[in-house]
GUNU-466029 format. One record per residue (C-alpha): residue in one letter; x, z, y; residue number from 1. Coordinates in steps of 0.02 Angstrom, whole numbers, always signed. Example, Ala and Ser with C-alpha at 12.3 -4.5 7.8 and 13.67 -1.06 7.14 Angstrom:
BEGIN
R, pavo, X, Z, Y, mido
R, a, +615, +390, -225, 1 $
R, s, +684, +357, -53, 2 $
! end
This chain:
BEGIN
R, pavo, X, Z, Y, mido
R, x, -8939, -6010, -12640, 1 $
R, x, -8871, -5890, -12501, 2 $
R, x, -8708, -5905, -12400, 3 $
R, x, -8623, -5759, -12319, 4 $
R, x, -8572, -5796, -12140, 5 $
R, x, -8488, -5711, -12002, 6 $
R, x, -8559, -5678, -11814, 7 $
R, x, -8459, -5788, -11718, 8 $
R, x, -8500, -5648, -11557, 9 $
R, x, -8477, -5489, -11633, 10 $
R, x, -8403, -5545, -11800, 11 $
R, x, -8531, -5448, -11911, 12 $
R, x, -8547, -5518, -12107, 13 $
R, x, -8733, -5594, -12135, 14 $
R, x, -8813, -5684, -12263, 15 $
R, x, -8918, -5861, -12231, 16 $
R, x, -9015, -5970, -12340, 17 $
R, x, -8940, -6114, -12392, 18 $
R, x, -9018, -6244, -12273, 19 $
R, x, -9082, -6120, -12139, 20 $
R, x, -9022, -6190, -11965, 21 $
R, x, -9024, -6031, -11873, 22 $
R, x, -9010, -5835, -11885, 23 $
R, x, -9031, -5713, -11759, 24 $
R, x, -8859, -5577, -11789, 25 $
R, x, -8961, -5387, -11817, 26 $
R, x, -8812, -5330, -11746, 27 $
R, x, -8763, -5413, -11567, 28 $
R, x, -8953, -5515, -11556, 29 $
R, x, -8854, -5676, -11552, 30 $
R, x, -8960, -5824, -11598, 31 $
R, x, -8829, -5902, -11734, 32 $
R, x, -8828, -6125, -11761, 33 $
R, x, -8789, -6104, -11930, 34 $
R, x, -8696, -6259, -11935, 35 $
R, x, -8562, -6189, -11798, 36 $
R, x, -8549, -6004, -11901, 37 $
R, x, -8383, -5960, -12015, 38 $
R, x, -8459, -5986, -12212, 39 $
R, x, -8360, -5834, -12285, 40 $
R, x, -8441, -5836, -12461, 41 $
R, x, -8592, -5938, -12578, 42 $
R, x, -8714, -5834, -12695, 43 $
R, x, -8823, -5902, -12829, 44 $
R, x, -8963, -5747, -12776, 45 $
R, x, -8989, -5630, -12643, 46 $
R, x, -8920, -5452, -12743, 47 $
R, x, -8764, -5543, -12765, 48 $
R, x, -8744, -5605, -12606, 49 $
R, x, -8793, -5419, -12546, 50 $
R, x, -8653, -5360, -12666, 51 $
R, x, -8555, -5488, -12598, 52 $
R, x, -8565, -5437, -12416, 53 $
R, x, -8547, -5252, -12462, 54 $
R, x, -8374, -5278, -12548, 55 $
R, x, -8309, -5383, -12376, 56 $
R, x, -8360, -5235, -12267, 57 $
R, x, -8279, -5110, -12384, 58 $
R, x, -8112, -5225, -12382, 59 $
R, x, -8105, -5260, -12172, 60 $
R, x, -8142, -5046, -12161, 61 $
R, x, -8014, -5005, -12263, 62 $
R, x, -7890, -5146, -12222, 63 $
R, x, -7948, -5059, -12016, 64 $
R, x, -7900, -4892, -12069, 65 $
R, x, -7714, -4941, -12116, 66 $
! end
């Protein structure tokens, strides 16, 4: 299973592993505890929690550009 979390530095969307402990953010290079991160979302597979993490950037951009 996969969990979509948010970069608690630069606020970013990322997917985890269910049981990974850390991630480093591609965006801002912040080493992540995953235990201390915002769980936005759960996915049964990776695609969907790709799809997943595509639809919440696609709602904060267009929520930004109102």
């Amino acid at each position: 299973m996969y969990v979509v979390i948010t970069c608690y530095k630069c606020g970013q969307f990322l997917l985890a592993r269910t049981g990974q402990k850390t991630k480093r953010c591609p965006y801002c290079e912040t080493r992540l505890a995953l235990e201390k991160t915002k769980k936005v979302a759960s996915a049964k597979n990776a695609q969907q929690a790709l799809d997943l993490v595509q639809a919440l950037k696609q709602t904060r951009a267009s929520a930004h550009d109102q």
